[in-house]
mmCIF file as gemmi writes it, N, C-alpha and C atoms, coordinates in Angstrom:
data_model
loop_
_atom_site.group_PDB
_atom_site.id
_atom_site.type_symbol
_atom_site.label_atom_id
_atom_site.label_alt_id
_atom_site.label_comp_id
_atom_site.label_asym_id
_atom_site.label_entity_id
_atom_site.label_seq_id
_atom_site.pdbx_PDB_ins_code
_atom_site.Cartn_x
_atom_site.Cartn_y
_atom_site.Cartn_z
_atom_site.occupancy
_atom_site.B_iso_or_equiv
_atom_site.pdbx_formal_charge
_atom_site.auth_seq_id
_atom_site.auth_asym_id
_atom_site.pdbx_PDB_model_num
ATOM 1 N N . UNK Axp A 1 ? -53.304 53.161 -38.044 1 0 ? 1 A 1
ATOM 2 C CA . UNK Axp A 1 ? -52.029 53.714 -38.419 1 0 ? 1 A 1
ATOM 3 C C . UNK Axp A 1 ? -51.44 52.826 -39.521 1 0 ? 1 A 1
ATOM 4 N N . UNK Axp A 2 ? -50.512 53.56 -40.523 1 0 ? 2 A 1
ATOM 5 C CA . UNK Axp A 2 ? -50.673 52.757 -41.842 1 0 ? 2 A 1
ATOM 6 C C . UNK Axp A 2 ? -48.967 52.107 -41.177 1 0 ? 2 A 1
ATOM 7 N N . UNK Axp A 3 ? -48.416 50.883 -41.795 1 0 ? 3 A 1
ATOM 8 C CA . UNK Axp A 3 ? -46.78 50.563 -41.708 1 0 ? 3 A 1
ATOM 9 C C . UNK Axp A 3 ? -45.798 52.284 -42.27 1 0 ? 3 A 1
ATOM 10 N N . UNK Axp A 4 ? -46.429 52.147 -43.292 1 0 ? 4 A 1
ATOM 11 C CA . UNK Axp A 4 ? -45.134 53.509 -43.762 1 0 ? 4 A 1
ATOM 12 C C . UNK Axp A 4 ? -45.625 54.836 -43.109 1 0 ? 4 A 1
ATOM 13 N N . UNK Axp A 5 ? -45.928 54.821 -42.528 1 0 ? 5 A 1
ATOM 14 C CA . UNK Axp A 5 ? -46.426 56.725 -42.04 1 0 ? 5 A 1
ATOM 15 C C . UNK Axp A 5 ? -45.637 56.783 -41.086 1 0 ? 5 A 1
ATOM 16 N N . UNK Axp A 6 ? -45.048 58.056 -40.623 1 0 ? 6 A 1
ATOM 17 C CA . UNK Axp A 6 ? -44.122 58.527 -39.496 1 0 ? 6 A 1
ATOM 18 C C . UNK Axp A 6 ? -45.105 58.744 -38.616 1 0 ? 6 A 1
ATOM 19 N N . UNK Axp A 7 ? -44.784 57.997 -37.19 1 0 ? 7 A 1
ATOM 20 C CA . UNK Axp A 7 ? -45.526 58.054 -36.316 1 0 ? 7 A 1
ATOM 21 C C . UNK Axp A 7 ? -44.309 59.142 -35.298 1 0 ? 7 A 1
ATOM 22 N N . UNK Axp A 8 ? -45.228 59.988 -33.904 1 0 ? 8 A 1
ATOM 23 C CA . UNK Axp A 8 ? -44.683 60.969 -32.931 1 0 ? 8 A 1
ATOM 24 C C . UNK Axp A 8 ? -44.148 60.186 -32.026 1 0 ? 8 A 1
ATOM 25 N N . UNK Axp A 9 ? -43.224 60.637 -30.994 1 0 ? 9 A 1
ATOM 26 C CA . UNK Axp A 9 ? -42.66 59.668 -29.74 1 0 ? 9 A 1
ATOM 27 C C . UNK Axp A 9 ? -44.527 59.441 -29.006 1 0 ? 9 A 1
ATOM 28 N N . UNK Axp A 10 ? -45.063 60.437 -28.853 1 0 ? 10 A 1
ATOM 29 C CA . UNK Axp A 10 ? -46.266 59.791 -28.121 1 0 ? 10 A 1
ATOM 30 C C . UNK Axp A 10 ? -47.055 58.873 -28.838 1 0 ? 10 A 1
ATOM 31 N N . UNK Axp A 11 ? -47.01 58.792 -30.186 1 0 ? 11 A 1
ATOM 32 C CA . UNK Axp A 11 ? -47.554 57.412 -30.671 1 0 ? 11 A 1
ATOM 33 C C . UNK Axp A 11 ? -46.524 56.151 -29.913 1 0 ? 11 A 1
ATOM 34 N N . UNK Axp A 12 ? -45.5 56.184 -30.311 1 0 ? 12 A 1
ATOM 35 C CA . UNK Axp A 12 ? -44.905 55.064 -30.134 1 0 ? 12 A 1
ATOM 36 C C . UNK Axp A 12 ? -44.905 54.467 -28.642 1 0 ? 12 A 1
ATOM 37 N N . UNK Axp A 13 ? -45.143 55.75 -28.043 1 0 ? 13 A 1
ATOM 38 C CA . UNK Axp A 13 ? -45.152 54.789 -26.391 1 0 ? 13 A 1
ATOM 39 C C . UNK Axp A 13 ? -46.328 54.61 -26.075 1 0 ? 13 A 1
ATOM 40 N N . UNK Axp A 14 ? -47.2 55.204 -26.873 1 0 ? 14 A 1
ATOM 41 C CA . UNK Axp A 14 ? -48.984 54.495 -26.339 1 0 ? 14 A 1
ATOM 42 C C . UNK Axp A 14 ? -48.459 53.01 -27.008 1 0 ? 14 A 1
ATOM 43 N N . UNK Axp A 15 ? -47.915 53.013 -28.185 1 0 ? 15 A 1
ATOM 44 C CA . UNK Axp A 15 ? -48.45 51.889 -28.969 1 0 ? 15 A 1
ATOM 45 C C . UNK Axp A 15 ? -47.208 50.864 -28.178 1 0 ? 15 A 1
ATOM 46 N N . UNK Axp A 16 ? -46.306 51.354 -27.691 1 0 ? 16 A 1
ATOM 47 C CA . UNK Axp A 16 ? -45.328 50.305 -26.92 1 0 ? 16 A 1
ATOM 48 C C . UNK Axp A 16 ? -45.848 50.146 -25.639 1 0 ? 16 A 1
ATOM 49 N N . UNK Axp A 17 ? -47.261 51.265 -24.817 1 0 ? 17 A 1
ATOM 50 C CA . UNK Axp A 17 ? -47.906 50.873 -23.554 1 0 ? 17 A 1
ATOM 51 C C . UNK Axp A 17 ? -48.732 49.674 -23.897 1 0 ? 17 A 1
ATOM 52 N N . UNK Axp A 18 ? -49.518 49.81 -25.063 1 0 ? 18 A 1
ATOM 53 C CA . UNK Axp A 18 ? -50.651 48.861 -24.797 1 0 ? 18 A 1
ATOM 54 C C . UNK Axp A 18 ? -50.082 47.299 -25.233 1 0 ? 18 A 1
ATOM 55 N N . UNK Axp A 19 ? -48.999 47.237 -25.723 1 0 ? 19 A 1
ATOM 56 C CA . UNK Axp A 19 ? -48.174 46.261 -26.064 1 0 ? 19 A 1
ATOM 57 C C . UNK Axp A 19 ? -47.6 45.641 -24.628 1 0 ? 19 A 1
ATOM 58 N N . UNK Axp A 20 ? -47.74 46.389 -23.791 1 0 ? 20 A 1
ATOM 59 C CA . UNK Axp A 20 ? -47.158 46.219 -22.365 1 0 ? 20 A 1
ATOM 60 C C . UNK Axp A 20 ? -45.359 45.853 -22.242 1 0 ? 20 A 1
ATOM 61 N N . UNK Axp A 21 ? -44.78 47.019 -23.13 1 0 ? 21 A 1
ATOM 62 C CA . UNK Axp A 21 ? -43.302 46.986 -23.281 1 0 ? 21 A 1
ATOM 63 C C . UNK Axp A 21 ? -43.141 48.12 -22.68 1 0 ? 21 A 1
ATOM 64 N N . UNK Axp A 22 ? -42.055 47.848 -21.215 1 0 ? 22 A 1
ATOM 65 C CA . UNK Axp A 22 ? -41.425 48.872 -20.508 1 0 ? 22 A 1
ATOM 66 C C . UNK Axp A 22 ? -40.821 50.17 -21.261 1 0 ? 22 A 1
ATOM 67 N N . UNK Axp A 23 ? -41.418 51.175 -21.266 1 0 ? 23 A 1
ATOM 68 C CA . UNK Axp A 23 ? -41.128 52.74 -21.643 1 0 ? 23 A 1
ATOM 69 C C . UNK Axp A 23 ? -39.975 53.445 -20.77 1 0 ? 23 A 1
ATOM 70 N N . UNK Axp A 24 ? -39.029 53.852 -20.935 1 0 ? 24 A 1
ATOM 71 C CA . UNK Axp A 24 ? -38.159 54.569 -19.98 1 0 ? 24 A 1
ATOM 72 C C . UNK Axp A 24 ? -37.797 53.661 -19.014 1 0 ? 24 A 1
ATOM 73 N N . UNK Axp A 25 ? -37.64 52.312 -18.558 1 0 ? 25 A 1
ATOM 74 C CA . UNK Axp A 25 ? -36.65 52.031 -17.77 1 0 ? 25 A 1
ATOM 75 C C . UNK Axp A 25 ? -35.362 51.488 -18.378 1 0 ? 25 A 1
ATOM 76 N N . UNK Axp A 26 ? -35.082 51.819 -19.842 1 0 ? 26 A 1
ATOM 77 C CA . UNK Axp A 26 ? -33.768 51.372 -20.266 1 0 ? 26 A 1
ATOM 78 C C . UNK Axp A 26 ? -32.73 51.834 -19.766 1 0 ? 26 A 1
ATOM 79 N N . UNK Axp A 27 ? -31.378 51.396 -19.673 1 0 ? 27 A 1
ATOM 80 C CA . UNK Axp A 27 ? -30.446 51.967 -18.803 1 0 ? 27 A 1
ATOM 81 C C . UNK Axp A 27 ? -29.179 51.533 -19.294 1 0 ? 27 A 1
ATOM 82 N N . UNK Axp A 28 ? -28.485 52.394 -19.53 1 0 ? 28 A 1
ATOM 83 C CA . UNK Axp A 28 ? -26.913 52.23 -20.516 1 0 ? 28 A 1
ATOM 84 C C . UNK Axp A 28 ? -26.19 51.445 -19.384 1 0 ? 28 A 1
ATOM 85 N N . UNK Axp A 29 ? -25.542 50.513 -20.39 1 0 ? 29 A 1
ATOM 86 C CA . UNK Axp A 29 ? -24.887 49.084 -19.801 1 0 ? 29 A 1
ATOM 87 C C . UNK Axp A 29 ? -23.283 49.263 -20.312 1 0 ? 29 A 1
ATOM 88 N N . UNK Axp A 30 ? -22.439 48.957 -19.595 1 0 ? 30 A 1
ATOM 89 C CA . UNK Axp A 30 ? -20.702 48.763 -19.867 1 0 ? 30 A 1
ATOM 90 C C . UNK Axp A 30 ? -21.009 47.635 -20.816 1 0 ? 30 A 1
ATOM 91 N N . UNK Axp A 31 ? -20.339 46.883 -22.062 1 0 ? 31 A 1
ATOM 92 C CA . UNK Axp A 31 ? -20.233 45.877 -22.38 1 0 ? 31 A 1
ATOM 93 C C . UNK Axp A 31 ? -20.1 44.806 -21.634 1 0 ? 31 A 1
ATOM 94 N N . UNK Axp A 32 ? -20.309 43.487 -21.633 1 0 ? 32 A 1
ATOM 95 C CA . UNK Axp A 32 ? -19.699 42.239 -20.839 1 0 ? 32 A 1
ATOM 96 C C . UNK Axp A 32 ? -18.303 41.456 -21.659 1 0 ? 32 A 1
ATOM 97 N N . UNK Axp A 33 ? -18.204 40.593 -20.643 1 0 ? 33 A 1
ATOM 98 C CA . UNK Axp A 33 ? -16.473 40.133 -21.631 1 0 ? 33 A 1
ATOM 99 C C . UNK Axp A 33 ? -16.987 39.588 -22.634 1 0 ? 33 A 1
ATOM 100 N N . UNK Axp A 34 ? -18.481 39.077 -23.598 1 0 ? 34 A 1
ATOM 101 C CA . UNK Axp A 34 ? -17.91 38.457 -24.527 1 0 ? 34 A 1
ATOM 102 C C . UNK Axp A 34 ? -18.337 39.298 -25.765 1 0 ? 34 A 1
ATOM 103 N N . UNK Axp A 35 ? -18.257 40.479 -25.759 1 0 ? 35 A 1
ATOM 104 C CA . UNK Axp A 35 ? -18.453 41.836 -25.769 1 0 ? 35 A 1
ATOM 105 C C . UNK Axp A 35 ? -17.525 41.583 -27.447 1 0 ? 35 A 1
ATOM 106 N N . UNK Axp A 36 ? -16.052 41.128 -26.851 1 0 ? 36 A 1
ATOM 107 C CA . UNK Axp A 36 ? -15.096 41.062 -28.299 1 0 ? 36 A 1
ATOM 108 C C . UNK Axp A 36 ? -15.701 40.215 -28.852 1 0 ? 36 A 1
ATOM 109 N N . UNK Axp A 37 ? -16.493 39.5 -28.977 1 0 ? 37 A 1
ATOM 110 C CA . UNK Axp A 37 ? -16.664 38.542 -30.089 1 0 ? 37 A 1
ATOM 111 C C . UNK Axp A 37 ? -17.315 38.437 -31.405 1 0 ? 37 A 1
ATOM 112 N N . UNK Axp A 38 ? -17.653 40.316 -31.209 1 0 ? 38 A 1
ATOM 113 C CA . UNK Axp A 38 ? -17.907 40.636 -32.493 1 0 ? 38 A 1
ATOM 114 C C . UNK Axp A 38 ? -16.961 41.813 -33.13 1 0 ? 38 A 1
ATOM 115 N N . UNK Axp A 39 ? -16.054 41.367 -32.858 1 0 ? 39 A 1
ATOM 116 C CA . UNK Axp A 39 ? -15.209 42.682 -33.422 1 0 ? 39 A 1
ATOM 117 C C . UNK Axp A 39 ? -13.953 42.286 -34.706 1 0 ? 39 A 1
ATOM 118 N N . UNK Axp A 40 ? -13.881 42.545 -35.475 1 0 ? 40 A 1
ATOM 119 C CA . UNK Axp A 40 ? -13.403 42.434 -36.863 1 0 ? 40 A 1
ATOM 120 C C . UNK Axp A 40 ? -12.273 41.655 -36.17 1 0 ? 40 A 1
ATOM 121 N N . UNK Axp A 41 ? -11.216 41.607 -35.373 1 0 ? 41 A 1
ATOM 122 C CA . UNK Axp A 41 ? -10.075 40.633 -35.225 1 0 ? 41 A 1
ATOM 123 C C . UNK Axp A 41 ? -10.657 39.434 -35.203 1 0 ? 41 A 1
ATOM 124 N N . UNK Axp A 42 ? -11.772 39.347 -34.633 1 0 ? 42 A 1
ATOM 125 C CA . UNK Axp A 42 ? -12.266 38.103 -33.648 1 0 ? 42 A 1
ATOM 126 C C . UNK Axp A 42 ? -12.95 37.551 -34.675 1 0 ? 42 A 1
ATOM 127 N N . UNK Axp A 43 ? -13.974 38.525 -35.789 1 0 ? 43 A 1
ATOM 128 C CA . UNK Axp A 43 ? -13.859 37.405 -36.96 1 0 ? 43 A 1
ATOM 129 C C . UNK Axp A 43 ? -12.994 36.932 -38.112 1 0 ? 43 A 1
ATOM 130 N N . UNK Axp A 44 ? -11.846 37.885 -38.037 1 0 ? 44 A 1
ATOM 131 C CA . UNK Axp A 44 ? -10.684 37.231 -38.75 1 0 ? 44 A 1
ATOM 132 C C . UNK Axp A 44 ? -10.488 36.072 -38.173 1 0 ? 44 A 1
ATOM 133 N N . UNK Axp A 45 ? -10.118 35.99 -36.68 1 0 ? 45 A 1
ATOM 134 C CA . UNK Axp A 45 ? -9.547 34.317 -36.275 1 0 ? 45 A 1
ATOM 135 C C . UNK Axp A 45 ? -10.749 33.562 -36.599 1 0 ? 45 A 1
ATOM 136 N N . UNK Axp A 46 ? -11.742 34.028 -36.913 1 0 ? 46 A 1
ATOM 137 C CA . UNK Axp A 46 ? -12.565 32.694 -36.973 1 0 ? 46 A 1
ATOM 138 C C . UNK Axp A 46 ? -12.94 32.396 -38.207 1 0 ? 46 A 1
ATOM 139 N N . UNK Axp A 47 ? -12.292 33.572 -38.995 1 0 ? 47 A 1
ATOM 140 C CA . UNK Axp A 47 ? -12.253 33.053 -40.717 1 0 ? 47 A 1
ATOM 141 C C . UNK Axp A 47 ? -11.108 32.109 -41.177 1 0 ? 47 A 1
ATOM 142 N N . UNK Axp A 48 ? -9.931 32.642 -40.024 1 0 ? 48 A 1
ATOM 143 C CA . UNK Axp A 48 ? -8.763 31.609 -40.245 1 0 ? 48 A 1
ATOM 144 C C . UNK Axp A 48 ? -9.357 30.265 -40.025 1 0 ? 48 A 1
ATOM 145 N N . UNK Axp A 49 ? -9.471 30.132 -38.957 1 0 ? 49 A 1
ATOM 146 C CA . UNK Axp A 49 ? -10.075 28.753 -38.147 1 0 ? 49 A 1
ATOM 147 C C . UNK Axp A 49 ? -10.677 28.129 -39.103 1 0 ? 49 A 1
ATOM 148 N N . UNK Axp A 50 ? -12.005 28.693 -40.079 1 0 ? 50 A 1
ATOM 149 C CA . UNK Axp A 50 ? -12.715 27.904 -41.095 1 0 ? 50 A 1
ATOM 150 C C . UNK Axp A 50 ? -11.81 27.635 -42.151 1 0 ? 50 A 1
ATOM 151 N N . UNK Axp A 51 ? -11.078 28.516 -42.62 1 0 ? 51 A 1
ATOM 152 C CA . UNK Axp A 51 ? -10.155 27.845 -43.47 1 0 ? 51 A 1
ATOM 153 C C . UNK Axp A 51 ? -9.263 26.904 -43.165 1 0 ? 51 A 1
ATOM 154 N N . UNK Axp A 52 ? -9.182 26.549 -41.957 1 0 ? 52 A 1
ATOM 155 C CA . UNK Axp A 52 ? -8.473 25.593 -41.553 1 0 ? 52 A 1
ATOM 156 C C . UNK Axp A 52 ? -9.193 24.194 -41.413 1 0 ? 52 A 1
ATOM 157 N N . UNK Axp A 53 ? -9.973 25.066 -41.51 1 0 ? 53 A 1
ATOM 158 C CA . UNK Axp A 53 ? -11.365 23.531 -41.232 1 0 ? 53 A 1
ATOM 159 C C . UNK Axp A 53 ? -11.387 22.848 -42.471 1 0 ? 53 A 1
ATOM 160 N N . UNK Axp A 54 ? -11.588 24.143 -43.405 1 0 ? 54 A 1
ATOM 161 C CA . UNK Axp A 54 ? -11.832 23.415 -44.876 1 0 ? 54 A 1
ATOM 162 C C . UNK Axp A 54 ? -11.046 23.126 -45.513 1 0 ? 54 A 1
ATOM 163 N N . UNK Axp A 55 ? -9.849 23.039 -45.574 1 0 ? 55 A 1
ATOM 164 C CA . UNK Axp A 55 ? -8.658 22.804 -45.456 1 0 ? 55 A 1
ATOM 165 C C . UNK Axp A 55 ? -8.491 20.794 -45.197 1 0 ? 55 A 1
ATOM 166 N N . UNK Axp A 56 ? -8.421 20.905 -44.237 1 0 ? 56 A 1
ATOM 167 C CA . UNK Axp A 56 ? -8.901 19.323 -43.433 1 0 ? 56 A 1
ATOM 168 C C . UNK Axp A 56 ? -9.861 18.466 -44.003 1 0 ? 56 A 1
ATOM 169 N N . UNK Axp A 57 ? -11.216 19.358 -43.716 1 0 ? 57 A 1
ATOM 170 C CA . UNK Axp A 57 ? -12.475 18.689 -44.171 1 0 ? 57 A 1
ATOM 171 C C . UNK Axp A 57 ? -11.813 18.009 -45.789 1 0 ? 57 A 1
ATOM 172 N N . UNK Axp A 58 ? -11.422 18.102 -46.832 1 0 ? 58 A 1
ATOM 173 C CA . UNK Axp A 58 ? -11.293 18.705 -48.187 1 0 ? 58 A 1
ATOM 174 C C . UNK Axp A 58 ? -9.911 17.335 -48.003 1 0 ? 58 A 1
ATOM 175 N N . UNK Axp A 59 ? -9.201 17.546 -47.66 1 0 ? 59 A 1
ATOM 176 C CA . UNK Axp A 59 ? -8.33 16.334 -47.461 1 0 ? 59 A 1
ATOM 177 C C . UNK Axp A 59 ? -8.603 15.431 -46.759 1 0 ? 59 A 1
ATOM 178 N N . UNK Axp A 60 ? -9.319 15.143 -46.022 1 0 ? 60 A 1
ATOM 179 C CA . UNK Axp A 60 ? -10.024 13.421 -45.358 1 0 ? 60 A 1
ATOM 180 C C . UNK Axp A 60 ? -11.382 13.355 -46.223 1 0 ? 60 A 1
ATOM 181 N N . UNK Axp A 61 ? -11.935 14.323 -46.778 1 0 ? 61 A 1
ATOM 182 C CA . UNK Axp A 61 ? -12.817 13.518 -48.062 1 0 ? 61 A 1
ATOM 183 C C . UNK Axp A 61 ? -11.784 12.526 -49.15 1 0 ? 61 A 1
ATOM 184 N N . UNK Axp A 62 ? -10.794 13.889 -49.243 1 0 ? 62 A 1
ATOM 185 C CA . UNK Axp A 62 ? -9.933 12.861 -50.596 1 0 ? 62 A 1
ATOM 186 C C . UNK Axp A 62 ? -9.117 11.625 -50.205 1 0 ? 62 A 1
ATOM 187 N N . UNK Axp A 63 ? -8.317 11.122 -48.653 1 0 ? 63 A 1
ATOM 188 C CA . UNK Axp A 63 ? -8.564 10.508 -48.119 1 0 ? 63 A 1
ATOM 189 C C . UNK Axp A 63 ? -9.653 8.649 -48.01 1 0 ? 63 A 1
ATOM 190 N N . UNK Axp A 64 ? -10.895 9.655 -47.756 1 0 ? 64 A 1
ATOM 191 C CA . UNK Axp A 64 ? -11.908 8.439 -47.765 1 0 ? 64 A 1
ATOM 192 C C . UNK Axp A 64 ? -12.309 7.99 -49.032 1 0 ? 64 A 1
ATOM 193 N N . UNK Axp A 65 ? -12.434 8.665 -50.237 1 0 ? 65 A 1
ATOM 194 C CA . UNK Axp A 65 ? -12.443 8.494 -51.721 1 0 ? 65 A 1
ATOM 195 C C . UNK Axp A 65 ? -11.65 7.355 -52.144 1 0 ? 65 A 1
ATOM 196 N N . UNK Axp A 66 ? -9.969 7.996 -51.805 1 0 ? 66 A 1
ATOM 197 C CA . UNK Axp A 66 ? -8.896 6.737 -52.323 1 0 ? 66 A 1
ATOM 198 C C . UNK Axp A 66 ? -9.106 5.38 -51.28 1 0 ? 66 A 1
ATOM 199 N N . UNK Axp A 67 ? -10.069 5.622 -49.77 1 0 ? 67 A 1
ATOM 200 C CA . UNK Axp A 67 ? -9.551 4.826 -49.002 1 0 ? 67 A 1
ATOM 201 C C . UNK Axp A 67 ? -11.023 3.836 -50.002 1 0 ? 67 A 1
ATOM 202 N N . UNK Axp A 68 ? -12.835 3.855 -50.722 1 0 ? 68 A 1
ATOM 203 C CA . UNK Axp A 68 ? -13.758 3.676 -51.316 1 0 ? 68 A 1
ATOM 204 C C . UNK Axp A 68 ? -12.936 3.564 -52.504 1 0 ? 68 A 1
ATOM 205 N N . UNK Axp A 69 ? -12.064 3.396 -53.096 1 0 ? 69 A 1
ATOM 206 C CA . UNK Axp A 69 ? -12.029 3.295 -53.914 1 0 ? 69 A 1
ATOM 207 C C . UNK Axp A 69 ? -10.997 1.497 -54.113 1 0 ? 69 A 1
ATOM 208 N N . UNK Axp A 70 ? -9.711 1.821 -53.225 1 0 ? 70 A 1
ATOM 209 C CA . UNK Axp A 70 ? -9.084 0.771 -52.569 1 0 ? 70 A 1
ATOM 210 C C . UNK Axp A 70 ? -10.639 -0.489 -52.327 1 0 ? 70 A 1
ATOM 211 N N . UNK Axp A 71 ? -11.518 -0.418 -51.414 1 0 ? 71 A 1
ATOM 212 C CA . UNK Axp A 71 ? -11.929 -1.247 -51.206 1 0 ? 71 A 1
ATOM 213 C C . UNK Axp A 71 ? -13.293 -1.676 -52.496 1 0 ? 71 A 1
ATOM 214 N N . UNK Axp A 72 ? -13.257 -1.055 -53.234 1 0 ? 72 A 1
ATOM 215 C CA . UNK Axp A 72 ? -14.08 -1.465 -54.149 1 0 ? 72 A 1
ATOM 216 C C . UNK Axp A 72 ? -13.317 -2.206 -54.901 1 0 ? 72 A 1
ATOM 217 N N . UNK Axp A 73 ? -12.063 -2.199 -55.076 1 0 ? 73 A 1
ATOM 218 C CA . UNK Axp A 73 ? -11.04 -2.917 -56.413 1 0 ? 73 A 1
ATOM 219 C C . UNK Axp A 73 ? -10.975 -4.055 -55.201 1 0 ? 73 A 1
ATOM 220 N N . UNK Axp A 74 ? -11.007 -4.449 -53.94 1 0 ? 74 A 1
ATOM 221 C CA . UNK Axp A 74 ? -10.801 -5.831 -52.956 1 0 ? 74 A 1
ATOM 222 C C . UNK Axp A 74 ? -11.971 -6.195 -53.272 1 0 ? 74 A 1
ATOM 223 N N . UNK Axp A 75 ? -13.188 -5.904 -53.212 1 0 ? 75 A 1
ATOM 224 C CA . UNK Axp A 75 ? -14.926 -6.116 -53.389 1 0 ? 75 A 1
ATOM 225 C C . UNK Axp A 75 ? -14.931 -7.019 -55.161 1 0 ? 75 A 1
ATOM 226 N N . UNK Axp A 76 ? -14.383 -6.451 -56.023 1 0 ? 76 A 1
ATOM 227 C CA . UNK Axp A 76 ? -14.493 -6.671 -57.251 1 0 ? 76 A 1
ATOM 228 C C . UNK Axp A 76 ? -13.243 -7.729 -57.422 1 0 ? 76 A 1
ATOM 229 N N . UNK Axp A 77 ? -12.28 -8.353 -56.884 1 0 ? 77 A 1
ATOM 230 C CA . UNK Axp A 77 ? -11.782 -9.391 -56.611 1 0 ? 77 A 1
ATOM 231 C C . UNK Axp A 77 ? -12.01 -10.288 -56.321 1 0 ? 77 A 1
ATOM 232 N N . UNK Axp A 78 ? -12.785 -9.919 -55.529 1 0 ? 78 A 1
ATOM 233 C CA . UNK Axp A 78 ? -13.376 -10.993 -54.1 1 0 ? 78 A 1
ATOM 234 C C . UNK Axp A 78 ? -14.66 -11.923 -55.455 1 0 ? 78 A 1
ATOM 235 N N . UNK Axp A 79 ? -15.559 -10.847 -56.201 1 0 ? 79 A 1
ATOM 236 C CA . UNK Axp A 79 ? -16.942 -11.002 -56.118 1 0 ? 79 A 1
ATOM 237 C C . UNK Axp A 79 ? -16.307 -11.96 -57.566 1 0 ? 79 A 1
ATOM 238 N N . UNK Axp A 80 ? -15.052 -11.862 -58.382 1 0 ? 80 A 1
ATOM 239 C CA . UNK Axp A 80 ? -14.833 -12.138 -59.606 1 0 ? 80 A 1
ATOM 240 C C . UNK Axp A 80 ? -13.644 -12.725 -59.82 1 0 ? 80 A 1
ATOM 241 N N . UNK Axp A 81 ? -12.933 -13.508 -58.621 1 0 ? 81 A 1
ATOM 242 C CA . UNK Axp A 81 ? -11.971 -13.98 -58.561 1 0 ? 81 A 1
ATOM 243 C C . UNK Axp A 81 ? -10.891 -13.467 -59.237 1 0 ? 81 A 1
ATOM 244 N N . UNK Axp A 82 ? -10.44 -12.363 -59.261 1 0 ? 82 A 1
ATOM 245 C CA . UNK Axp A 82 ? -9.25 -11.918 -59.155 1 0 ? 82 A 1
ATOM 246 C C . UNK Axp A 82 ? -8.163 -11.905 -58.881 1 0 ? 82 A 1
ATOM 247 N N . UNK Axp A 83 ? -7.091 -11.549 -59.734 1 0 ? 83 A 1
ATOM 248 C CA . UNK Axp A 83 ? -5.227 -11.821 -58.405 1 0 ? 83 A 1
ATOM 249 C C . UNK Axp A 83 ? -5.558 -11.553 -57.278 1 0 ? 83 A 1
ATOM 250 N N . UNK Axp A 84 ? -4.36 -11.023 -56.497 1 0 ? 84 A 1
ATOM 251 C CA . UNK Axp A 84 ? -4.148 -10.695 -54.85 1 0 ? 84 A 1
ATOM 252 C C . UNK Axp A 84 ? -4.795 -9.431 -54.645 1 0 ? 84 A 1
């Protein structure tokens, strides 16, 4: 059987028997609670949330920069006798 050819429902369940994948015992399920966690509100809050992240992230880089930068001008004092 080629990939692109339309195969019949009785192809597909020989070829899902000899695969040894259960045929007909599927059975419609209620959602479970975490069911919302794909639903467009639920990735808005979690687009907020990242922007909040990056937000943060983005200011304690700039943060640690001025804080590398402070200690390189004490380093270059130290190494070259410098004022205070």
């Amino acid at each position: 059987m080629k990939k692109d050819e339309d195969i019949t429902i009785e192809e597909a369940q020989k070829v899902l028997d000899e695969m040894e994948i259960p045929v007909g015992t599927w059975e419609n399920t209620e959602p479970s609670g975490d069911a919302e966690a794909f639903t467009i509100p639920s990735f808005k809050r979690i687009a907020g949330g990242l922007e909040n992240l990056k937000e943060l992230l983005g200011n304690q880089i700039k943060e640690d920069q001025n804080k590398i930068a402070e200690l390189n001008m004490k380093l270059n004092r130290l190494k070259y006798g410098g004022g205070r």
